[in-house]
RODO-2510 file (C-alpha; in nm, 4 decimals, decimal comma):
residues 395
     n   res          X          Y          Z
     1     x     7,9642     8,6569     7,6827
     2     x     7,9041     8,9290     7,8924
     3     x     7,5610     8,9405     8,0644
     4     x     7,5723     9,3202     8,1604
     5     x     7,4545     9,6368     7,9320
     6     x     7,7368     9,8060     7,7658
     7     x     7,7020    10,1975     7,7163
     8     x     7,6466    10,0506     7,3237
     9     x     7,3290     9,9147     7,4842
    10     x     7,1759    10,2714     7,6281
    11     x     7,0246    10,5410     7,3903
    12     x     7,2495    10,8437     7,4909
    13     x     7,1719    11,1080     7,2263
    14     x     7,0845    11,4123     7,4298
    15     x     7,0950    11,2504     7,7472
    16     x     7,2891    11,3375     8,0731
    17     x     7,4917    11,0261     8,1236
    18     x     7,7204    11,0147     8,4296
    19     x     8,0564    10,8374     8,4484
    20     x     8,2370    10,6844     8,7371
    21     x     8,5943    10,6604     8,5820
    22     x     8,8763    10,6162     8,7448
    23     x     9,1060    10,9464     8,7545
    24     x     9,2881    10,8519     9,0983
    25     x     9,6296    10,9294     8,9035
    26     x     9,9832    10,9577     9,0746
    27     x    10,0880    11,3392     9,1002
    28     x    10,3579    11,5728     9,2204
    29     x    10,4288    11,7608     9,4617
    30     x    10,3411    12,0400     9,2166
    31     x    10,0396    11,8419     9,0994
    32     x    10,1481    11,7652     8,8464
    33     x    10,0150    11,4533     8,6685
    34     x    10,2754    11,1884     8,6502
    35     x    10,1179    10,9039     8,4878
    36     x     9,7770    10,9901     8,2429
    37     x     9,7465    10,5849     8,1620
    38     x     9,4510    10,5812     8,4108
    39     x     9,3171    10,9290     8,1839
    40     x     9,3770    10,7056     7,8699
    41     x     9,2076    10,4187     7,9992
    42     x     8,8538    10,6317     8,0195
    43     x     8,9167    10,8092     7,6561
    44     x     8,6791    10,5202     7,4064
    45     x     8,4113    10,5431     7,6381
    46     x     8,4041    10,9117     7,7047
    47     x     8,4767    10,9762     7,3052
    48     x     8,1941    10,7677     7,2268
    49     x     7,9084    10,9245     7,4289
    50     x     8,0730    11,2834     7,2999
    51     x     8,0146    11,1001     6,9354
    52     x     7,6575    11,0247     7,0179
    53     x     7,5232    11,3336     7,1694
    54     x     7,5950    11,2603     7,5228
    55     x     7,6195    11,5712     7,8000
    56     x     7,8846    11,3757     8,0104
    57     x     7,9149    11,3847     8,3475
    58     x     8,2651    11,1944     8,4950
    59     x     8,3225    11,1356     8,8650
    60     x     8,6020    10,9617     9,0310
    61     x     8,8201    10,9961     9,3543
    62     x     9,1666    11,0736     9,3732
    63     x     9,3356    10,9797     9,6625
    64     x     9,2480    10,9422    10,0252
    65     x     9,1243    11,3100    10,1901
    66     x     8,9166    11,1398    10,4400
    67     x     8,5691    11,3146    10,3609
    68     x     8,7580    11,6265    10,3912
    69     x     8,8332    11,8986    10,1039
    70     x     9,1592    11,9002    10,0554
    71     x     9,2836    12,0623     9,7677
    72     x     9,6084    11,8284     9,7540
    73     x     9,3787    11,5859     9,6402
    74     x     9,1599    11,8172     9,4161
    75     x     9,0432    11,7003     9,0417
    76     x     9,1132    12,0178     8,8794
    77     x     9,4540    11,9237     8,7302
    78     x     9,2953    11,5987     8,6220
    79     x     9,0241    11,8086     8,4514
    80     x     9,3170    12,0326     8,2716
    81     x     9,4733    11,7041     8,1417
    82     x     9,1731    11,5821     8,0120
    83     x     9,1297    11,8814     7,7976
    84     x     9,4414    11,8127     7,6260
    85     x     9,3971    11,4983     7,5536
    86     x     9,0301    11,5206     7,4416
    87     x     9,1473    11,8419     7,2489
    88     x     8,8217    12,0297     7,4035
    89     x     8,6977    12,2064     7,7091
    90     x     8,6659    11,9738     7,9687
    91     x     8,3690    12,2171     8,2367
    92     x     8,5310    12,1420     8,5940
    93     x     8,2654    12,1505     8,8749
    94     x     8,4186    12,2838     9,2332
    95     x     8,2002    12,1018     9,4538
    96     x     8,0130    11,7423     9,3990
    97     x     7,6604    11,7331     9,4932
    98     x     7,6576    12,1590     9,5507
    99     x     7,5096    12,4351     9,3648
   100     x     7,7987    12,4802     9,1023
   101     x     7,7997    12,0969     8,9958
   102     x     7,4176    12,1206     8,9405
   103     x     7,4003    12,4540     8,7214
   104     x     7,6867    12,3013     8,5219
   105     x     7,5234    11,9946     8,4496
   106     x     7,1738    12,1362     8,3719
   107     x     7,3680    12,3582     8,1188
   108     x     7,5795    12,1203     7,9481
   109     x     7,5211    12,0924     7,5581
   110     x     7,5373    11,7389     7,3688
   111     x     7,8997    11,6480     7,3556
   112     x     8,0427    11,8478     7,6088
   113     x     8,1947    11,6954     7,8781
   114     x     8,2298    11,7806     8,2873
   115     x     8,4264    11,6619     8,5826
   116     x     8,2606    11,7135     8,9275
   117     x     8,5445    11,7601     9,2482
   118     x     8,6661    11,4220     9,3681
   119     x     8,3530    11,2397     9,5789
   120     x     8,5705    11,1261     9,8345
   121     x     8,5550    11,4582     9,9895
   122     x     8,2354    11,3521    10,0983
   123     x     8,2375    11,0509    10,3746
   124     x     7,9578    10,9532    10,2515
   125     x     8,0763    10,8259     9,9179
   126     x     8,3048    10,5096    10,1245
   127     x     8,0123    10,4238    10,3127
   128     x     7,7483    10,3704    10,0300
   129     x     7,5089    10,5984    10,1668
   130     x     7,2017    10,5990    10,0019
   131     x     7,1063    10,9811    10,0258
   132     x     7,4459    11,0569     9,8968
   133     x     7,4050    10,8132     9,6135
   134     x     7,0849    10,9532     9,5318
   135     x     7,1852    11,3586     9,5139
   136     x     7,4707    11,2160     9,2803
   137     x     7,2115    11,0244     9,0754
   138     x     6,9940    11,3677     9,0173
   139     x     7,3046    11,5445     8,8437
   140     x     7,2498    11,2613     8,5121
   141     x     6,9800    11,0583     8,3260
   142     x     7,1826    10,7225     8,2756
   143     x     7,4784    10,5980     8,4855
   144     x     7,7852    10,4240     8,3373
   145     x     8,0486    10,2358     8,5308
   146     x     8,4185    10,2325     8,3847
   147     x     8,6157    10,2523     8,6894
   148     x     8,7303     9,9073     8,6976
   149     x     9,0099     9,9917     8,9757
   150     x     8,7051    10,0974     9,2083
   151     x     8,4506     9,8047     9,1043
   152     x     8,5601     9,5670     9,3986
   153     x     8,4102     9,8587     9,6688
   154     x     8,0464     9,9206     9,6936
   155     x     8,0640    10,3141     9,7680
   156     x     7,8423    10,6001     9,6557
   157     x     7,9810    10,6148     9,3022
   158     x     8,0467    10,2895     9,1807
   159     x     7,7449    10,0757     9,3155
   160     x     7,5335    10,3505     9,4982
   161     x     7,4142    10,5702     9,2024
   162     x     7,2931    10,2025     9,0035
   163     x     7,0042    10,1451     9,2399
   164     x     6,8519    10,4867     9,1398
   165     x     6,9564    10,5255     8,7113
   166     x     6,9751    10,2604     8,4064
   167     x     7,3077    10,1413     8,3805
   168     x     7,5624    10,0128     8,1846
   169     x     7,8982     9,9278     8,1816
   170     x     8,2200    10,1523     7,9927
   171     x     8,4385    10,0112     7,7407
   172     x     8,7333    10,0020     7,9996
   173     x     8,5493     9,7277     8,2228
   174     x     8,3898     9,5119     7,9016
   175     x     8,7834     9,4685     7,8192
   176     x     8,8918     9,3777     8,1474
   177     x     8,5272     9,1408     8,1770
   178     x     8,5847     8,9960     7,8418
   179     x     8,9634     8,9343     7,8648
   180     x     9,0061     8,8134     8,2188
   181     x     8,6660     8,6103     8,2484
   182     x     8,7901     8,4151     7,9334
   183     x     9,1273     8,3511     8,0542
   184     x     8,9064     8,1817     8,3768
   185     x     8,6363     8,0089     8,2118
   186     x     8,7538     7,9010     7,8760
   187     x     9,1401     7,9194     7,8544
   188     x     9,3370     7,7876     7,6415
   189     x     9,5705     7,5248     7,7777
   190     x     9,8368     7,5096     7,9236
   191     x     9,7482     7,7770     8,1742
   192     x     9,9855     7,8719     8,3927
   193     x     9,9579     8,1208     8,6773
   194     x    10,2070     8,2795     8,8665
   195     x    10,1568     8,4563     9,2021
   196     x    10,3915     8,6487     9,3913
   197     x    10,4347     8,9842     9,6205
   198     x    10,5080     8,9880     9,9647
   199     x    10,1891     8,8165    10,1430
   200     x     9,9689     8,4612    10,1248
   201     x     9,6706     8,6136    10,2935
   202     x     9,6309     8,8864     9,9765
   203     x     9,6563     8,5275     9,7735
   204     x     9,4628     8,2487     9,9609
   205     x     9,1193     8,2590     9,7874
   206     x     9,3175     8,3492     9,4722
   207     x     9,5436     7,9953     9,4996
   208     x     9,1925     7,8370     9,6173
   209     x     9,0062     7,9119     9,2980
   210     x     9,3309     7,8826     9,0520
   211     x     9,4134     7,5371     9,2058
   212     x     9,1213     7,3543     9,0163
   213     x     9,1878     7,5559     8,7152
   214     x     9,5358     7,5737     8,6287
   215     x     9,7973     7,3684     8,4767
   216     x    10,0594     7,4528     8,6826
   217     x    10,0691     7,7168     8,9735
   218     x    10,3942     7,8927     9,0491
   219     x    10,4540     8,0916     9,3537
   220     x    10,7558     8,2902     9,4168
   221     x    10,8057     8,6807     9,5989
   222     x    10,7366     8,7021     9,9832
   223     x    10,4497     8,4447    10,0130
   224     x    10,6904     8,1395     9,9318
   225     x    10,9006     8,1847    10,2648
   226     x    10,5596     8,1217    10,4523
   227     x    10,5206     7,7731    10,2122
   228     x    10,9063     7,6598    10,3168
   229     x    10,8285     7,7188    10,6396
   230     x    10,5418     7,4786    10,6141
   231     x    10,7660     7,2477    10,4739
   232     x    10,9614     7,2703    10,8069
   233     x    11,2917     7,4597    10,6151
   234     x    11,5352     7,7427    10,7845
   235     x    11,4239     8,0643    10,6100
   236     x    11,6502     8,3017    10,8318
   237     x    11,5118     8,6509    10,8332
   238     x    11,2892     8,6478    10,5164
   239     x    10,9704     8,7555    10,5984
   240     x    10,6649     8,5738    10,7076
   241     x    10,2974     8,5216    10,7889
   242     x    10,3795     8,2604    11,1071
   243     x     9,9722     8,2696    11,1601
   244     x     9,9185     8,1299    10,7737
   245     x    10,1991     7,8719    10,7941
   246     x     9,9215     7,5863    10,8931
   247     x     9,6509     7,7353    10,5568
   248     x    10,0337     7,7227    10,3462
   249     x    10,0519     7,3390    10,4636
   250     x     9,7160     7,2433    10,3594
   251     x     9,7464     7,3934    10,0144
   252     x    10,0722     7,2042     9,9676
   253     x     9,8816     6,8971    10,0818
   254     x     9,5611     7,0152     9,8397
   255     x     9,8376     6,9870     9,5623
   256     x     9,9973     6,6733     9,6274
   257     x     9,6601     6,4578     9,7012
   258     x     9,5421     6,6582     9,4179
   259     x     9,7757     6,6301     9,1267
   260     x     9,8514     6,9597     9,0476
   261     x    10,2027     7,1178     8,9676
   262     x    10,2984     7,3425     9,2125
   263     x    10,6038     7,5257     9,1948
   264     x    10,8304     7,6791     9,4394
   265     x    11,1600     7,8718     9,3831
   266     x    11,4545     7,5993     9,3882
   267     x    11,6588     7,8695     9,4656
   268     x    11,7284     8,2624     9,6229
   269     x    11,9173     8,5402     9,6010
   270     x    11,9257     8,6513    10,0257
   271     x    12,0959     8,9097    10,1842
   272     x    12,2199     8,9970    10,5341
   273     x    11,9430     9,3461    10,5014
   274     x    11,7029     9,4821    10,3750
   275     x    11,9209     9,7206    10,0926
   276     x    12,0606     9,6662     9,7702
   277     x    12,4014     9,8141     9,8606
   278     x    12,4258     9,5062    10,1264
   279     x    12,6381     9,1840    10,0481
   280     x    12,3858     8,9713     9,8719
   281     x    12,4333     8,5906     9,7225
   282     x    12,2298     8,2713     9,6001
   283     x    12,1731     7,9630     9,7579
   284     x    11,9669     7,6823     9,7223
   285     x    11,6159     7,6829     9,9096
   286     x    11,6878     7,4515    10,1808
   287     x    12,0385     7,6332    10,2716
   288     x    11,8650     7,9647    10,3279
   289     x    12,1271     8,0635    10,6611
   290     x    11,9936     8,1698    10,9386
   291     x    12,1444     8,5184    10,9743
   292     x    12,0021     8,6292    10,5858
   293     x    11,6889     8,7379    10,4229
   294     x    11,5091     8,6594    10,1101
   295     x    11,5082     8,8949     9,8392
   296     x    11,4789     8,7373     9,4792
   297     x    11,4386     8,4024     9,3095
   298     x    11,7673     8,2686     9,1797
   299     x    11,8863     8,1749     8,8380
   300     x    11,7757     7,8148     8,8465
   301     x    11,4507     7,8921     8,9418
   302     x    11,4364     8,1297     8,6291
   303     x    11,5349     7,8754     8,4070
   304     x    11,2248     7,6670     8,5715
   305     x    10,9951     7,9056     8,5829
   306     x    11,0940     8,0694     8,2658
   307     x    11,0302     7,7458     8,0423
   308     x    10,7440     7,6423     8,1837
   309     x    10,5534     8,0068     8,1400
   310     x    10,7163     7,9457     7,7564
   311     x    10,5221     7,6324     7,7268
   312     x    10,1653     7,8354     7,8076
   313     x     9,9164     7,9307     7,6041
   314     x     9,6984     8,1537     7,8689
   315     x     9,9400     8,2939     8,1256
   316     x     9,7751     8,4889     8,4558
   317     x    10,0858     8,6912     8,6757
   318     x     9,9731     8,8674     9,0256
   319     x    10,2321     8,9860     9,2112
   320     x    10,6527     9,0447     9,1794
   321     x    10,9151     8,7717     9,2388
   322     x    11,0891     8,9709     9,4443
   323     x    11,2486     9,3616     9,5873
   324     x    11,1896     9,4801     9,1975
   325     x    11,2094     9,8429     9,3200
   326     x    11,5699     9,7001     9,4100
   327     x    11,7809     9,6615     9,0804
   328     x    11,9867     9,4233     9,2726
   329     x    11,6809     9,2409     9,3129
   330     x    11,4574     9,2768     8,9950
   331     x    11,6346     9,0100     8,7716
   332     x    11,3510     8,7659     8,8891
   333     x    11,0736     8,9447     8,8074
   334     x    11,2285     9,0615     8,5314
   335     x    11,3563     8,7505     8,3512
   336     x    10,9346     8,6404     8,3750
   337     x    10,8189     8,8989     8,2533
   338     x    11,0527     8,8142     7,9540
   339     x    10,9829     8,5004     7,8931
   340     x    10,5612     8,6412     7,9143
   341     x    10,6595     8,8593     7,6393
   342     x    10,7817     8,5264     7,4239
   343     x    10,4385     8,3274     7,4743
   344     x    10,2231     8,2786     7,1548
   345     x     9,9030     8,2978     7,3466
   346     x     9,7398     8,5313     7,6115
   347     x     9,9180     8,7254     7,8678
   348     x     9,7611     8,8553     8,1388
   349     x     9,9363     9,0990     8,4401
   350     x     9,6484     9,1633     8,7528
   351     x     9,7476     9,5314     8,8303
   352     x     9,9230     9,6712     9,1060
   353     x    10,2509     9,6086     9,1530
   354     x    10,2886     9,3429     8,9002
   355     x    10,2096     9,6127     8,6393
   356     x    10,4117     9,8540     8,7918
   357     x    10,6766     9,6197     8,7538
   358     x    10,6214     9,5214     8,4124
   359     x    10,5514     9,9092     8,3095
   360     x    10,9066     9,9988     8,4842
   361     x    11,0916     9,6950     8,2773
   362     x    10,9627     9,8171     7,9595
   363     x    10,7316     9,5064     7,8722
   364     x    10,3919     9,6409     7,9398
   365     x    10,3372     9,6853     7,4944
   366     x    10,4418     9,3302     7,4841
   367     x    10,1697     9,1599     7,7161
   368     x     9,7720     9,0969     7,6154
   369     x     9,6852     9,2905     7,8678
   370     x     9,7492     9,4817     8,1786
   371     x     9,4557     9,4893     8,4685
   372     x     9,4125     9,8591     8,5314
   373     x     9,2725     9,7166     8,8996
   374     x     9,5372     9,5480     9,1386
   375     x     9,2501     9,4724     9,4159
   376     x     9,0107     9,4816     9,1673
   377     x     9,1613     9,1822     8,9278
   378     x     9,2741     8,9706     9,2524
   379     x     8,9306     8,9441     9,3970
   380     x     8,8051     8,8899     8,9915
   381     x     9,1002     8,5988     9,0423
   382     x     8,9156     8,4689     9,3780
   383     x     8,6049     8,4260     9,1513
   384     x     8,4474     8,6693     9,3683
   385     x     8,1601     8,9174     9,2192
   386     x     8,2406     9,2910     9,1988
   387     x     7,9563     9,5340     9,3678
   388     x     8,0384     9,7985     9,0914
   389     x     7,9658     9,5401     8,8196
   390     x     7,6961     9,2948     8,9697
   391     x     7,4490     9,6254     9,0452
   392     x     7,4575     9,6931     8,6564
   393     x     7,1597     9,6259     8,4992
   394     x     7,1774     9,2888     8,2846
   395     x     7,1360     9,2732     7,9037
***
């Protein structure tokens, strides 16, 4: 049950509602939009206040110009694309908090929709500052959050704008809310979760707050190097975090006093470098030699893995099994998120590069869902509270 108004909760007819979405889309060098998912992602909420009689106002960032304008990072493109898509004028505002964003605003009928220039060209959007925040406030009547990506940072737009208009949140973050918050408070057993990626210290609060929740916890990509290291094994070159070896020790003690299945790789594929082209081969993962580098799990470790994530019923994946970007090296991470796509249950991918991953396999149609916030969905994972949701007013 979510505790926080939804935009079904706000009376919109009329009113100037602004939006803090999340455009910050991958372009070009042509700028060119590569990737509209983000775009997509906004669509139910911003078709429903056009439905109701809304004058929308959207705001997002798009990159990092360092308070600067910088028309490499400009929103106009984003505002072109949205057009399409909406199959209507989408007004596009060249400054934020100037002259040209406030005339448009004032003049904006019910059901027409604007895009204001991307906030971060302001430095005081990162640092939450409350004058900023305010001027943006003035521009609408009601403020909506549906930038999950951006609801772990308290800035101008996400949190900022909520101390000064009633809010509510989009559709985009009720899904993420609803689906993720049940998979951690009521899921349905077994529930597995699988981290990877390269470091421990991204995961540590994540593994914390899983360990009392989960079934069984596997860990494979990067971070496991730093857990055989621990356990006092010859991990040659692979990378690791030598100042988290004595946190990956206590963790592996957590889980033996404990109980609680936790499940290294039994096996690698290593190299002699850092490149796919190199000589690669599997071994075992106490015969890692001393001259080579861990790139992938290996095929026993699949199998492992693999049945165990067929046995779920809730499954929660943060984080690659190994160089993906690598072909060479993707048959880990790709093998999982095959055996995800089998489970009669919920499947759940936390964002960044473990949906990138899944979205380059082809398996992103065949999962529950996909987090649309990497940072976002790992501190949700930590159990920590978001500043762009917990400043929304409550039902």
């Amino acid at each position: 049950m979510i505790k926080k108004k939804t935009v079904e909760d706000l009376n919109v007819k009329g009113k100037r509602v602004l939006v803090r979405v999340d455009f910050n889309v991958p372009m070009d060098e042509n700028c060119r939009i590569t990737d509209v998912k983000r775009i997509e992602g906004a669509l139910p909420t911003i078709k429903y206040l056009k439905d109701n009689g809304a004058k929308v106002i959207l705001m997002s960032h798009l990159g990092r110009p360092k308070g600067k304008y910088n028309l490499t990072f400009s929103l106009k493109p984003v505002a072109k694309k949205l057009s399409e898509l909406l199959n209507d004028n989408v007004i596009f505002a060249e400054d934020i908090i100037g002259g040209d964003a406030f005339d448009k605003a004032s003049n904006l009928n019910e059901g027409q929709v604007m895009l204001i220039e991307n906030v971060r060209f302001h430095q005081e959007e990162e640092k939450n500052d409350s004058e900023f925040a305010k001027k943006l406030s003035l521009l609408g009547d009601l403020f909506v959050n549906d930038a999950f990506g951006t609801a772990h940072r308290a800035h101008a737009s996400t949190a900022g704008v909520a101390e000064f208009l009633p809010s509510a949140i989009g559709f985009l973050i009720k899904k993420e809310l609803e689906i993720m918050g049940n998979a951690m408070t009521n899921p349905k057993k077994p529930f597995i979760a699988i981290l990877g990626g390269a470091k421990v210290s991204d995961k540590i609060r994540v593994i914390e707050n899983l360990m009392d929740k989960v079934d069984m916890l596997l860990i494979g990509g990067g971070m496991a190097y730093t857990f055989f290291r621990a356990m006092g094994r010859e991990i040659g070159k692979s990378i690791v975090e030598e100042d988290k070896v004595d946190l990956a020790n206590k963790i592996l003690e957590k889980a033996s006093n404990d109980g609680i299945k936790l499940m290294l790789p039994v096996d690698n594929v290593v190299s002699v470098e850092f490149n796919e082209n190199t000589y690669y081969k599997t071994v075992d993962s106490d015969k890692i030699p001393a001259d080579y580098m861990g790139m992938d799990i290996g095929e026993k470790t699949i199998e492992l893995f693999s049945e165990a994530i067929m046995s779920a019923k809730t499954v929660i994946w943060n984080g690659p099994m190994g160089v993906f970007e690598m072909k060479a090296f993707s048959r880990g991470t790709y093998a999982l998120a095959d055996a995800m796509s089998k489970v009669k249950g919920t499947t759940i991918i936390g964002g960044g590069d473990s949906a990138a991953a899944i979205e380059q396999l082809g398996f992103a149609g065949k999962m529950t869902h996909i987090s649309t916030g990497g940072g976002a969905s790992l501190e949700f994972f930590e159990g920590k509270e978001l500043p762009g949701i917990s400043v929304i007013d409550n039902k």
